[in-house]
VEXLO-112243 format. One record per residue (C-alpha): residue in three letters; x, y, z. Coordinates in nm, 2 decimals. Example, Ala and Ser with C-alpha at 12.3 -4.5 7.8 and 13.67 -1.06 7.14 Angstrom:
 residuo      x      y      z
     Ala   1.23  -0.45   0.78
     Ser   1.37  -0.11   0.71
REM end
This chain:
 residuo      x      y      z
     Unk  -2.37  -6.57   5.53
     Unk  -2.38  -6.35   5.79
     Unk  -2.69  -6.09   5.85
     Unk  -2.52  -5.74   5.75
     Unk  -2.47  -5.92   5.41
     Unk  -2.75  -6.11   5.35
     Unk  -3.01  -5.76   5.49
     Unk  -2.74  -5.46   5.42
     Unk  -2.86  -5.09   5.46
     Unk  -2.92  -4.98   5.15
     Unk  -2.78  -4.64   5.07
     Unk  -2.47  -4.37   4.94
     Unk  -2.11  -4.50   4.98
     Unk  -1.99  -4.36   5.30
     Unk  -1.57  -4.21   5.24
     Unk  -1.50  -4.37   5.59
     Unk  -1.66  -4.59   5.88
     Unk  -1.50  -4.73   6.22
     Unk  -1.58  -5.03   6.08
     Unk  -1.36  -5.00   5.79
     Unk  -1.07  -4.90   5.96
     Unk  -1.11  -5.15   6.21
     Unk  -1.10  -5.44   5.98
     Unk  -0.84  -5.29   5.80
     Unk  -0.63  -5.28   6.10
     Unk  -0.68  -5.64   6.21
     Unk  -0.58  -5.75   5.89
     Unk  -0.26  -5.64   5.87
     Unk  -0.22  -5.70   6.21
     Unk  -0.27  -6.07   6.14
     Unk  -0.11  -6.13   5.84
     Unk   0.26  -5.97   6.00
     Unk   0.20  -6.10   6.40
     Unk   0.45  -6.34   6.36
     Unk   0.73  -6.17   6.20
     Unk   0.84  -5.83   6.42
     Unk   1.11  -5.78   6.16
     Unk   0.88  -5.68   5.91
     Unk   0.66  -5.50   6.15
     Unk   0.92  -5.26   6.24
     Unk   1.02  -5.26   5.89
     Unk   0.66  -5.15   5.77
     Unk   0.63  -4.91   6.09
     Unk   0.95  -4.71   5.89
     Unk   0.79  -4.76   5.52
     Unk   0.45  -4.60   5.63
     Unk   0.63  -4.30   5.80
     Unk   0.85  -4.20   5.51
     Unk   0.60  -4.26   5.25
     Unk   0.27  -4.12   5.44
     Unk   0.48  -3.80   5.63
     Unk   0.28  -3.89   5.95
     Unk   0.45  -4.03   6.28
     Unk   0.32  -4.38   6.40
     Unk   0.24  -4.38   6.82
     Unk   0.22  -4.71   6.98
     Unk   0.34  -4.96   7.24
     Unk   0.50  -5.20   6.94
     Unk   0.56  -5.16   6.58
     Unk   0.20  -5.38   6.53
     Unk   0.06  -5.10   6.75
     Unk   0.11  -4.83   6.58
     Unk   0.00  -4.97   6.21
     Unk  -0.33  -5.06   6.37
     Unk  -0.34  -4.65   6.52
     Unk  -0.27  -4.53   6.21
     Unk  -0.59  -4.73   6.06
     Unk  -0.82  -4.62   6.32
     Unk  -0.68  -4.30   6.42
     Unk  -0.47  -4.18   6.13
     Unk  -0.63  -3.88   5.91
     Unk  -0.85  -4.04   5.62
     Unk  -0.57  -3.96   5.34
     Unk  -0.32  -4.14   5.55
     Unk  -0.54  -4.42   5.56
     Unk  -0.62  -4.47   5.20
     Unk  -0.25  -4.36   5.08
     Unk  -0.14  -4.67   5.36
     Unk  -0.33  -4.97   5.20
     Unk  -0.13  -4.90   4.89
     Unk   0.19  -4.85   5.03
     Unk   0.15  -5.17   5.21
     Unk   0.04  -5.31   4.92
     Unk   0.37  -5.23   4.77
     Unk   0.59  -5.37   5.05
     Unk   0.41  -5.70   5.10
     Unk   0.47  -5.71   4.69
     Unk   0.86  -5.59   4.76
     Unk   0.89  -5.89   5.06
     Unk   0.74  -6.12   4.88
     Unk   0.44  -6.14   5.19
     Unk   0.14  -6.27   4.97
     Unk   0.02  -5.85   4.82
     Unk  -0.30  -6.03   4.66
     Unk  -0.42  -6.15   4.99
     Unk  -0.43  -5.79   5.12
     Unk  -0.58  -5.68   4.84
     Unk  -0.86  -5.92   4.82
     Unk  -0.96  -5.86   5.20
     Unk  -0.92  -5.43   5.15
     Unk  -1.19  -5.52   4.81
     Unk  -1.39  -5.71   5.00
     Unk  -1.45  -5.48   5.31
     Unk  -1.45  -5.13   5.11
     Unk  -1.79  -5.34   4.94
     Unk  -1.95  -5.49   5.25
     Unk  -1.88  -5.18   5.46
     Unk  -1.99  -4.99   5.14
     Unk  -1.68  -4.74   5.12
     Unk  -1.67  -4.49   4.82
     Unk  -1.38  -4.63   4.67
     Unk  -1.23  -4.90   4.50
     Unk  -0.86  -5.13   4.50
     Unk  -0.74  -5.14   4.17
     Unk  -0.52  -5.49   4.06
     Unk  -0.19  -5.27   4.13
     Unk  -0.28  -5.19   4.54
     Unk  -0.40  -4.85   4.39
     Unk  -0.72  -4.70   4.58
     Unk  -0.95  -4.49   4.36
     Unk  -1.31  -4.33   4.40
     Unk  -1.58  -4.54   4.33
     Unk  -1.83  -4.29   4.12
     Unk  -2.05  -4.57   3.98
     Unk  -1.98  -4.89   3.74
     Unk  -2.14  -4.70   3.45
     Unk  -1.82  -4.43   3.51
     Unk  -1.54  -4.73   3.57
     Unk  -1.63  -4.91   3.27
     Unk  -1.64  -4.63   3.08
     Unk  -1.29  -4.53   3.17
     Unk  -1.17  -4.91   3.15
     Unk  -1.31  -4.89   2.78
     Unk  -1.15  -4.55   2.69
     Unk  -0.81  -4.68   2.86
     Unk  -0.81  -5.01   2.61
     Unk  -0.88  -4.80   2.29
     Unk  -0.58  -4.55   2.39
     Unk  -0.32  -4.85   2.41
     Unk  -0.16  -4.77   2.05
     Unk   0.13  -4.61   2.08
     Unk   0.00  -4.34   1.87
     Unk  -0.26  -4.26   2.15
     Unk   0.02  -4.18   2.39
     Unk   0.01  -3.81   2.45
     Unk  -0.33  -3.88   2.50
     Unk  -0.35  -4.17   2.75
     Unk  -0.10  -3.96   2.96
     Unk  -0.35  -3.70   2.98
     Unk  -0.62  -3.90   3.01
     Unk  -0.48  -4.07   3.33
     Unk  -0.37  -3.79   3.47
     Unk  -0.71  -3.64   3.47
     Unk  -0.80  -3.91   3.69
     Unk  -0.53  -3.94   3.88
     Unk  -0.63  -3.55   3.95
     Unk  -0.95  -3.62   4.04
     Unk  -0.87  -3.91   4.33
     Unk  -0.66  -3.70   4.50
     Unk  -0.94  -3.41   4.51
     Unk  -0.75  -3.20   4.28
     Unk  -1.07  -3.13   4.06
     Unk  -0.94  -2.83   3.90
     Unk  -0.60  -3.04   3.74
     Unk  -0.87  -3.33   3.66
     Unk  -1.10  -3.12   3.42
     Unk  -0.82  -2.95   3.24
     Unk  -0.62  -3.27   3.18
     Unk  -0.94  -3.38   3.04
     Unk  -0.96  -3.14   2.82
     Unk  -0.57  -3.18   2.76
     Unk  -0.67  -3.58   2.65
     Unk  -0.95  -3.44   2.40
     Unk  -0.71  -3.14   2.29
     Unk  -0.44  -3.41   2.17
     Unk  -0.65  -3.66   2.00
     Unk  -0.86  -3.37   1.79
     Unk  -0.50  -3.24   1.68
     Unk  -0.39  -3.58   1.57
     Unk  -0.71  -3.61   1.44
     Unk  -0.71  -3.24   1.25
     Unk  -0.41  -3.15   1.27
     Unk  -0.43  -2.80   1.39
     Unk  -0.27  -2.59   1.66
     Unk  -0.53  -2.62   1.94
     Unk  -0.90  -2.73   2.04
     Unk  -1.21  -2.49   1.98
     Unk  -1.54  -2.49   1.89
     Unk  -1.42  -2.48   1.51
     Unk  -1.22  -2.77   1.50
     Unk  -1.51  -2.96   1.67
     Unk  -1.70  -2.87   1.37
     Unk  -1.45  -2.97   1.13
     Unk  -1.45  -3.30   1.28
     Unk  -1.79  -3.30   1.25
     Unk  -1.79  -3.29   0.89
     Unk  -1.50  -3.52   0.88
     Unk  -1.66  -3.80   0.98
     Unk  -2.01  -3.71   0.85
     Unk  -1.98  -4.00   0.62
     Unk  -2.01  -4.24   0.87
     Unk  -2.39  -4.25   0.88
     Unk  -2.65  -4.31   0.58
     Unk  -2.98  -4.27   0.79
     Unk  -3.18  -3.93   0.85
     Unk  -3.19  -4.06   1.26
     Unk  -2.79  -4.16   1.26
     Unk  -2.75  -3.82   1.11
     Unk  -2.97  -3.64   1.31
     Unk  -2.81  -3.81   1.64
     Unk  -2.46  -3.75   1.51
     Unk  -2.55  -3.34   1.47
     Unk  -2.63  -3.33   1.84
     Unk  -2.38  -3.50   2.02
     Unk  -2.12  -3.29   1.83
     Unk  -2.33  -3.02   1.93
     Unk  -2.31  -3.11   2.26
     Unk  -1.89  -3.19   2.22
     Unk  -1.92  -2.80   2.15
     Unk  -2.07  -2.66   2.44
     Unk  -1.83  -2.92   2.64
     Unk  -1.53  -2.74   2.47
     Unk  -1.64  -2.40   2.53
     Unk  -1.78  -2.46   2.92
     Unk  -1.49  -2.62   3.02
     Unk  -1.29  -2.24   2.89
     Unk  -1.39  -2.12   3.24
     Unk  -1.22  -2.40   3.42
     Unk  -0.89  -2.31   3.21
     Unk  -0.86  -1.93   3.15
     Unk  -1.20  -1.79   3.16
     Unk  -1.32  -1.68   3.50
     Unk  -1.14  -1.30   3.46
     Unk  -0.95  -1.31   3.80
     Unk  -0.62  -1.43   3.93
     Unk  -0.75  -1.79   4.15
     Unk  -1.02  -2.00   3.92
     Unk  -1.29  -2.17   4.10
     Unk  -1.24  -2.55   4.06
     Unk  -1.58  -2.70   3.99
     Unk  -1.72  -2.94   4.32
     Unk  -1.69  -3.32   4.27
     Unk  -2.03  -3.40   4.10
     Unk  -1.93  -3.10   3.84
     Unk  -1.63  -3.27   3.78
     Unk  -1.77  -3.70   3.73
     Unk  -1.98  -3.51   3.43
     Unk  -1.71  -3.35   3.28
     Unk  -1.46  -3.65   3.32
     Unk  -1.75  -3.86   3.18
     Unk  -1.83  -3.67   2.91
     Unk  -1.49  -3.65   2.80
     Unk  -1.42  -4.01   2.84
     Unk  -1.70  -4.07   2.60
     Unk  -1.58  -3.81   2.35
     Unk  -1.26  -3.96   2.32
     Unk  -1.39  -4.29   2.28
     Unk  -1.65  -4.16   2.02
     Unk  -1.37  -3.99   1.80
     Unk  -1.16  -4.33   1.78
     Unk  -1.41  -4.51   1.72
     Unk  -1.54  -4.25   1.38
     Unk  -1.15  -4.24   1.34
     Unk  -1.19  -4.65   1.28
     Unk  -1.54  -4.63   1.13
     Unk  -1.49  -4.70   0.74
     Unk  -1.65  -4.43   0.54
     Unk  -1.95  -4.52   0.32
     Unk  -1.88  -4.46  -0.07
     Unk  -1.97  -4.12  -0.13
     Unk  -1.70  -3.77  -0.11
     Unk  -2.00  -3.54   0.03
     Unk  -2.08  -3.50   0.39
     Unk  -2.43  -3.54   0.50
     Unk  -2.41  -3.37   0.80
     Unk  -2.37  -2.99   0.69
     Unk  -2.60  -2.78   0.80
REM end
């Protein structure tokens, strides 16, 4: 093993590195330096999909240029699009994606390759497993509407967008309370009535007592996230900064988990809710 892996610098996920880039670059370099065809091919790909123009002496040229001097969207929106061709061509995808997972974790890049050539922030595992968890309990197709959401929320968030992110969170939660309820929209009163919905779940003063305030908490969620929808009283609302927005998509992802999971929770044998206070 070499040094840099076995002693590595401890510290923050960087968004970009020389290093990064250049590895990136040599890769794909490599894997199509004996077939121009699809050099030039990919050359043409990149520029329609990315928007930006490729310089270089040779179509291998100017895919390493757009690595290491392309702007840092181009550069993460190009590892999936190449991702995507080598899938199309049939040129061995996985192999590109196992190298660009590899180096975004020994470089220690702030994001992560999902198993489709998508590229994502990496918040922390605690925040990808808690999505990955949320995303298997949504797969009935009764959980459509909110799955759809609940993607787009994040699909929001890894392209900056923090503002679409938090209020197609709050779209998720907003659909699966209605299903849930039945009632027109989300509010502080229908997470209430849920709350003595599923009071029955728990038998124990400390289940109960723990049950009370984290719907108390769902509450306050529901009525802070009003500013980031229609609340801020003028014409351009503020979208909250990044960490603002991994608590909020957190949170939310463990709401809706929590709800499905009461939903699927069989009541104990008794009509009268413990959890009124």
């Amino acid at each position: 093993m070499k040094f840099s892996l076995r002693y590595p610098e401890e510290g923050p996920p960087t968004l970009d590195s020389k290093r990064f880039r250049n590895r990136l670059a040599a890769c794909i370099s490599d894997m199509l330096s004996n077939n121009v065809g699809n050099a030039m091919e990919l050359v043409v790909y990149l520029e329609r999909e990315t928007g930006t123009i490729l310089d270089g002496a040779n179509s291998l040229r100017q895919v390493e240029n757009l690595f290491q001097k392309g702007e840092l969207r181009d550069v993460r929106d190009a590892i999936t699009h190449i991702y995507d061709y080598l899938l199309n061509e049939q040129l061995d995808p996985e192999a590109w994606r196992i190298f660009v997972v590899r180096v975004l974790k020994e470089e220690n890049i702030g994001y992560i390759m999902d198993d489709d050539g998508g590229v994502q922030y990496l918040v922390d595992e605690a925040f990808q497993t808690n999505r990955a968890i949320a995303v298997r309990a949504l797969q009935k197709p009764v959980y459509k509407g909110v799955l759809a959401a609940f993607e787009d929320a994040h699909r929001h968030f890894n392209t900056d967008d923090t503002k679409a992110a938090v209020r197609s969170m709050y779209e998720a939660l907003e659909i699966l309370a209605k299903q849930l309820k039945a009632v027109p929209r989300l509010s502080e009163q229908l997470v209430n009535d849920l709350r003595k919905q599923y009071g029955n779940r728990y038998d124990d003063q400390a289940a109960r007592t723990t049950y009370n305030a984290l719907f108390d908490a769902m509450v306050k969620w529901v009525v802070g996230l009003q500013v980031y929808r229609h609340g801020q009283g003028v014409d351009k609302i503020i979208a909250p900064d990044e960490i603002t927005c991994v608590h909020i998509l957190s949170a939310g992802t463990s709401y809706i988990r929590w709800l499905i999971d009461l939903e699927n929770k069989p009541s104990l044998p008794t009509t009268a809710s413990r959890t009124d206070k």
